[in-house]
PATIRO-602383 format. One record per residue (C-alpha): z, y, x; residue in three letters. Coordinates in pm, 1 decimal, always signed. Each point is the difference from the previous one (the first is absolute). Last residue first. Example, Ala and Ser with C-alpha at 12.3 -4.5 7.8 and 13.67 -1.06 7.14 Angstrom:
% PATIRO-602383
+----------+----------+----------+-----+
:        Z :        Y :        X : res :
+----------+----------+----------+-----+
:   +714.0 :   -106.0 :  +1367.0 : SER :
:    +66.0 :   -344.0 :   -137.0 : ALA :
+----------+----------+----------+-----+
END
This chain:
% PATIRO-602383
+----------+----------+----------+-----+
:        Z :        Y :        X : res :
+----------+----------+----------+-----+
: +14016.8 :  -2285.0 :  +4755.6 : UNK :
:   +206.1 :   -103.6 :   +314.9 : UNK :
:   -211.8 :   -229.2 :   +250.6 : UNK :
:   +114.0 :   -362.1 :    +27.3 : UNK :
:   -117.6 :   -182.8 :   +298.1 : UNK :
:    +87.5 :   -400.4 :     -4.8 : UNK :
:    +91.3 :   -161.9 :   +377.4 : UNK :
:    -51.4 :   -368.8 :    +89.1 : UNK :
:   +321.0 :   -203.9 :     +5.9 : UNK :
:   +225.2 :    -84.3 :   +292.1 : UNK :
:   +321.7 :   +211.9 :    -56.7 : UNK :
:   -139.8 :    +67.0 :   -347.8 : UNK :
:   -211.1 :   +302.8 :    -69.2 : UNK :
:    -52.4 :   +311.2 :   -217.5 : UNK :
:   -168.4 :   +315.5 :   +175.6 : UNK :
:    +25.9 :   +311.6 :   -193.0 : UNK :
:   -122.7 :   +323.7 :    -62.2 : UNK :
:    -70.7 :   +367.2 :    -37.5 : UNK :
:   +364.0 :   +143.9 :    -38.3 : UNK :
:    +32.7 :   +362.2 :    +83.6 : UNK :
:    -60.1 :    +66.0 :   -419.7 : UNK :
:   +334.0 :   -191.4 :    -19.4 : UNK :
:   +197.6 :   +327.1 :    +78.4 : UNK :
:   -232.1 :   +226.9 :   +262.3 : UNK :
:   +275.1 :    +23.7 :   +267.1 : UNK :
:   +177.2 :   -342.9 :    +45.7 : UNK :
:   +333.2 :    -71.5 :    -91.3 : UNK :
:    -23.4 :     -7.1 :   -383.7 : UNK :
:   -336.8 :   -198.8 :     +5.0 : UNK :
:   +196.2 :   -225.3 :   +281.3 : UNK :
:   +270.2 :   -125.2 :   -274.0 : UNK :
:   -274.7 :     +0.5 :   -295.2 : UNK :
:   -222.3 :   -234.8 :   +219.8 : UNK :
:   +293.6 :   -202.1 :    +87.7 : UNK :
:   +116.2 :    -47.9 :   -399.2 : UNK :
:   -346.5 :   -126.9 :    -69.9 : UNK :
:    -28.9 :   -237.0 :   +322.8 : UNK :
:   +334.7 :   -166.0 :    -89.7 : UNK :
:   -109.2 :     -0.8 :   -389.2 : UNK :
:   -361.9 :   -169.7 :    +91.9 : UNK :
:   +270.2 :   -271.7 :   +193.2 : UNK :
:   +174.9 :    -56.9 :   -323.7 : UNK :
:   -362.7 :    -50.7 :   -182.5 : UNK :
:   -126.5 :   -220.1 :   +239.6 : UNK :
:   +314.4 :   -264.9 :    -24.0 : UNK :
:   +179.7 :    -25.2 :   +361.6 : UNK :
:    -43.3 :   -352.3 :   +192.7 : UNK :
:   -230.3 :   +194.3 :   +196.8 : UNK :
:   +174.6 :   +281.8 :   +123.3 : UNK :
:   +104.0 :   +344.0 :    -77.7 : UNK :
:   -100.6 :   +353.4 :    +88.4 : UNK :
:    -15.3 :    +11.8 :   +419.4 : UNK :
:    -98.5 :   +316.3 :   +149.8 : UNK :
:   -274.8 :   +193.8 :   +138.5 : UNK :
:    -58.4 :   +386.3 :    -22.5 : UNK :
:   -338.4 :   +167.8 :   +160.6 : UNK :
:    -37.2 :   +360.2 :     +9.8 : UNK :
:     +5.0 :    -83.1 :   +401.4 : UNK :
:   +257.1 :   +129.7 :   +238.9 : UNK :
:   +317.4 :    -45.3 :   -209.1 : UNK :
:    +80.9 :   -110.8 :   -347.4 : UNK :
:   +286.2 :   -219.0 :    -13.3 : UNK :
:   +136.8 :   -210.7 :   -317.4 : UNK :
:   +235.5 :   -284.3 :    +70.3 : UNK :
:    +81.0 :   -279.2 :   -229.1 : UNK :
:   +249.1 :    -51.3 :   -276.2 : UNK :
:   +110.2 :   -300.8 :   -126.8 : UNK :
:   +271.4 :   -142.5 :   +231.0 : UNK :
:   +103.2 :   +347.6 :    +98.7 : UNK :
:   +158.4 :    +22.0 :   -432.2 : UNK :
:   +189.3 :   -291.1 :    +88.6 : UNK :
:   +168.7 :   +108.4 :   +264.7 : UNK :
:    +68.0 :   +343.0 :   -126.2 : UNK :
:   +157.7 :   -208.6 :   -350.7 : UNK :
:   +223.9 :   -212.0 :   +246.9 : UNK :
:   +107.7 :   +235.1 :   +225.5 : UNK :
:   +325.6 :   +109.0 :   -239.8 : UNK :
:   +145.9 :   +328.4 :    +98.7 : UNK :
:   +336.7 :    +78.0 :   +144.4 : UNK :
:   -101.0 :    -41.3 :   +404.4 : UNK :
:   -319.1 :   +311.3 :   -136.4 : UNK :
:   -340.6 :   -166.1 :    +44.2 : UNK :
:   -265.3 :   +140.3 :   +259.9 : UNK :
:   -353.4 :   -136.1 :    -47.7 : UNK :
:    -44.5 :   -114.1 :   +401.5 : UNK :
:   -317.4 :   +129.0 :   +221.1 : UNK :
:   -241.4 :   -183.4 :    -62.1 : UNK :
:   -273.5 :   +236.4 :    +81.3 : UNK :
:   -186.6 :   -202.2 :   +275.7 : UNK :
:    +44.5 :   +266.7 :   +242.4 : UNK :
:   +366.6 :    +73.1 :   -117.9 : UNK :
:   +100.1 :   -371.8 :    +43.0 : UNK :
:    -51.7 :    -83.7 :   +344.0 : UNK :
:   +220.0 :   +329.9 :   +140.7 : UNK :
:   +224.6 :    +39.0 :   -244.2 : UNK :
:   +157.9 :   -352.1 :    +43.1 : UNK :
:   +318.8 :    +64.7 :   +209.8 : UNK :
:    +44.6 :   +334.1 :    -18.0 : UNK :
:   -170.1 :    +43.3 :   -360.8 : UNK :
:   +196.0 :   -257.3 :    -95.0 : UNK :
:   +297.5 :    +42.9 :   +153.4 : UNK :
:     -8.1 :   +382.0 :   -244.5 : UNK :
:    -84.2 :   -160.9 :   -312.2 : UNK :
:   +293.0 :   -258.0 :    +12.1 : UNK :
:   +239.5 :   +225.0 :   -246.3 : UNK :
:   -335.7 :     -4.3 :   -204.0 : UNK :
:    +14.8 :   -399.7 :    -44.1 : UNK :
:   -318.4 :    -71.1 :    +82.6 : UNK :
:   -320.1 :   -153.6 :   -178.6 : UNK :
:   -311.0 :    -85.2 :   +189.5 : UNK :
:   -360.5 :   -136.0 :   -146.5 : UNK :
:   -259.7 :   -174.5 :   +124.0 : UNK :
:   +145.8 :   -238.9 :   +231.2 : UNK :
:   -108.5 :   -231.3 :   +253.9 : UNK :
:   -171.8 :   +236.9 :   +223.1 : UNK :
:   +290.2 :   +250.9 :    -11.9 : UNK :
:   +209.7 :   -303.6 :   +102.3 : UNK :
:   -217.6 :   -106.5 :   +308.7 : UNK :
:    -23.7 :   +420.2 :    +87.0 : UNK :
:   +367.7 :    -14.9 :    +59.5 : UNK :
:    +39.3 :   -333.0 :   +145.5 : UNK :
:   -253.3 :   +131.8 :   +242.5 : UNK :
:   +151.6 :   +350.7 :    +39.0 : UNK :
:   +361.9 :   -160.4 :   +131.3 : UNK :
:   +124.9 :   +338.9 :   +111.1 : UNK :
:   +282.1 :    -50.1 :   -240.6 : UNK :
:    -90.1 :   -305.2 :   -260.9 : UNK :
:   +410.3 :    -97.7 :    +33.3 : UNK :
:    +75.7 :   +313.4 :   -176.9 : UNK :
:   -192.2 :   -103.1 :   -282.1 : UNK :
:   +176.5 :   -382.6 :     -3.3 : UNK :
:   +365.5 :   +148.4 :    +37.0 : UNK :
:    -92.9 :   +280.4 :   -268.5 : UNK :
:   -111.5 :   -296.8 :   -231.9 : UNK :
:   -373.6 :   -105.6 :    -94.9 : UNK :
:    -58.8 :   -155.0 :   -338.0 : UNK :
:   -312.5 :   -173.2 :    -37.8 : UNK :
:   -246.4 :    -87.5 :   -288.0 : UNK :
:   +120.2 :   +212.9 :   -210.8 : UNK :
:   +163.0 :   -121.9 :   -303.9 : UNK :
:   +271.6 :   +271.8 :    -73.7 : UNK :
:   +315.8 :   -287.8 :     -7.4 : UNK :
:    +26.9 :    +42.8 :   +392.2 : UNK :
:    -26.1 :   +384.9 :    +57.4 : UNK :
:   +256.8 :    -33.7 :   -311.7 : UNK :
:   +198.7 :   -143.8 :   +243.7 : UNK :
:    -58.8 :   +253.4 :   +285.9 : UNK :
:    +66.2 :   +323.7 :   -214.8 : UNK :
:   +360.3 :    -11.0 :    +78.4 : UNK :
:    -13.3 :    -44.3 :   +351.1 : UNK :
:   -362.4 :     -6.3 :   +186.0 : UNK :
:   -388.1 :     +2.3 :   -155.7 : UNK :
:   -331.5 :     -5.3 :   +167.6 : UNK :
:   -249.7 :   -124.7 :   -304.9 : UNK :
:   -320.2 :   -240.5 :   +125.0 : UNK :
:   -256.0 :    -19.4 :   -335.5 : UNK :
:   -324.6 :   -201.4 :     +7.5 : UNK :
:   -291.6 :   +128.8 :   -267.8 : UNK :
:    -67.7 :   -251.7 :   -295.6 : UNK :
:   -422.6 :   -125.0 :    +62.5 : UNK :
:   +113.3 :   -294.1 :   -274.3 : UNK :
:    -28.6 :   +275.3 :   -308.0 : UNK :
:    -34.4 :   +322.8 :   +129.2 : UNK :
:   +183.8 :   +190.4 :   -237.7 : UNK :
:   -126.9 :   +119.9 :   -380.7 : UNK :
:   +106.4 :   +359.6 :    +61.8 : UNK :
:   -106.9 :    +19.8 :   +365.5 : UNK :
:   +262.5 :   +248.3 :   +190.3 : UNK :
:   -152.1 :   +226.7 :   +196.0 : UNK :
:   +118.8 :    +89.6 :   +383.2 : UNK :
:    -92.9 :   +314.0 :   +150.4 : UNK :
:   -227.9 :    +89.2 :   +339.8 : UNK :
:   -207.1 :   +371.4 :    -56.6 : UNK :
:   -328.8 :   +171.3 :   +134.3 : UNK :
:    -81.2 :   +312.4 :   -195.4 : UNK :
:   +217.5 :   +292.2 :   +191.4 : UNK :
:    -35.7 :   -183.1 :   +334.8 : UNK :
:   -381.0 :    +38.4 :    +13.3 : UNK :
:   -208.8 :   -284.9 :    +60.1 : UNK :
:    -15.5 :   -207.2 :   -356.5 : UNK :
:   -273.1 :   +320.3 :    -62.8 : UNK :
:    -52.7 :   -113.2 :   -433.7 : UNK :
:   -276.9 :    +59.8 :   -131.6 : UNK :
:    -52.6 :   -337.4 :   -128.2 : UNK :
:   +287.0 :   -291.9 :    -34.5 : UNK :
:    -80.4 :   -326.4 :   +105.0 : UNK :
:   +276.3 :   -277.2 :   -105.5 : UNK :
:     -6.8 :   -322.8 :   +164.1 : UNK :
:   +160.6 :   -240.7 :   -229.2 : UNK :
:   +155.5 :   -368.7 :   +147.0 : UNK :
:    +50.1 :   -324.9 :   -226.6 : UNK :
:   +245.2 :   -199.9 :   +220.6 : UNK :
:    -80.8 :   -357.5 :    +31.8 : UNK :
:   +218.7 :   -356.7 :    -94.0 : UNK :
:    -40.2 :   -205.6 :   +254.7 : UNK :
:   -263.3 :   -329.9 :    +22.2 : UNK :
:   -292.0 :   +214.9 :    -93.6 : UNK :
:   -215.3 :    -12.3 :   -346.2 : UNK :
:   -341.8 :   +201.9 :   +125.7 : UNK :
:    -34.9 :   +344.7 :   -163.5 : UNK :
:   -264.8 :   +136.2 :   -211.6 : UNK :
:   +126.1 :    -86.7 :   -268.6 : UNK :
:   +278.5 :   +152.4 :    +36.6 : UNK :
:   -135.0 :   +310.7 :   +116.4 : UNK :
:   -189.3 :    +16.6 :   -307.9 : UNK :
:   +349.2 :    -68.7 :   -211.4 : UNK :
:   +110.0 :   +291.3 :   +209.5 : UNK :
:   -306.7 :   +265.6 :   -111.2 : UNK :
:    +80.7 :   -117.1 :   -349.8 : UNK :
:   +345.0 :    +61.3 :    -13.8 : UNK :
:    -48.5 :   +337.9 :   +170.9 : UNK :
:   -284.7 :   +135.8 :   -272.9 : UNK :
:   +267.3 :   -111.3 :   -221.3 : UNK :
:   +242.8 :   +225.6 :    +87.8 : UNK :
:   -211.6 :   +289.0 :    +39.2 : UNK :
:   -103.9 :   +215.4 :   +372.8 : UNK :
:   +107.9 :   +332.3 :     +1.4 : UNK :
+----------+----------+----------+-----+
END
C-alpha cells in the first residue's frame, strides 16, 4: 500500500505542475489494480465511499424526493433540491426532464414511502447511471444522509482493472487529500480480490494539470 507521505509528495508535484486556473479544480486518482479480470460479474462492483477529509469546493449536489411528514425536514436537510410527490409525479413519461435532473445531480435521497413512484416514474434514467435514491425511513432525519452524499464519490470497477474517481480539490491541503486517497485504497483493497497487493498504481491529476505516476513499493 502506498504511504501517507509518499501521497503528499506525489500531490505537491502535481501542484506544481499545474497551471493556476480561474475555477477551483478537482484533484482526480486513477487507480490500476493488477491481476485483477474487471470482466467477470463476480469481480466488477459500483459502491459509493465516503472521503474522510471531504472534497473541499468539488461538494457533490444532493436532490431528496420527500412528501407529508418527512417533507419539512426534506427542506431543513440542505440538499440542493427538494422534490414533492406532486412535482415527481408530474415528471411521468417526461424522460427529458428526467434525464436533465439526473444530469444535474449526483446524489438522490427519497423518502422510502416514495421508493416505489420512483422507480415508476424515474427508474428507468436513474438505474443505468446508478443513482438510484438512498432510501430514508418518513421518521428519520435526512440531514446527516445528505450530508454524508456530499462527500463521498462513486467507486465502480467494470470492464477494465482500471478505477477513477475524484479525491478532493484544489483549495484542499495535500495532506487531507493524501488521507482521501489513503482511506480509498484501503476501501477497494477490502473489495477487490488480492487485498492491497492488487493495487499497482496511481495517476494523480488536477482537472487540467499534467498527470504524476505513483507505483506502490
Amino acid at each position: 500500500m502506498l504511504g501517507k507521505q509518499q501521497l503528499v509528495e506525489a500531490l505537491k508535484q502535481v501542484r506544481e505542475n499545474t497551471e493556476k486556473r480561474r475555477f477551483t479544480q478537482s484533484v482526480d486518482v486513477e487507480i490500476r489494480l493488477r491481476g485483477i479480470d474487471a470482466t467477470k460479474q463476480d469481480t466488477s462492483f459500483a459502491d459509493v465511499y465516503v472521503l474522510p477529509k471531504g472534497l473541499g469546493n468539488k461538494r457533490r449536489s444532493v436532490c431528496i424526493i420527500a412528501d407529508g411528514a418527512s417533507l419539512p425536514k426534506a427542506r431543513e436537510s440542505g440538499a440542493d433540491r427538494v422534490l414533492t410527490r406532486v412535482e415527481l409525479e408530474a415528471l411521468s413519461g417526461d424522460k427529458k426532464s428526467i434525464k436533465k435532473l439526473a444530469r444535474n445531480f449526483d446524489f438522490f435521497v427519497a423518502d422510502a414511502a416514495l421508493m416505489a413512484n420512483v422507480g415508476r416514474i424515474m427508474g428507468q434514467v436513474l438505474g443505468p447511471r446508478n443513482k438510484i435514491p438512498v432510501p430514508f425511513p418518513s421518521s428519520a432525519e435526512p440531514k446527516p444522509i445528505v450530508e454524508r452524499l456530499r462527500n463521498s464519490v462513486r467507486v465502480r470497477l467494470k470492464g477494465q482493472p482500471v478505477i477513477r474517481c475524484m479525491v478532493g480539490s484544489e483549495d484542499m491541503e495535500a495532506e487531507s487529500v493524501a488521507d482521501n486517497i489513503s482511506g480509498l485504497l484501503e476501501f477497494i483493497a477490502q473489495k477487490v480480490k488480492g487485498g492491497a497487493s492488487s493495487i499497482d498504481s496511481l495517476v494523480l491529476k488536477f482537472t487540467m494539470g499534467k498527470p504524476v505516476r505513483v507505483r506502490a513499493k
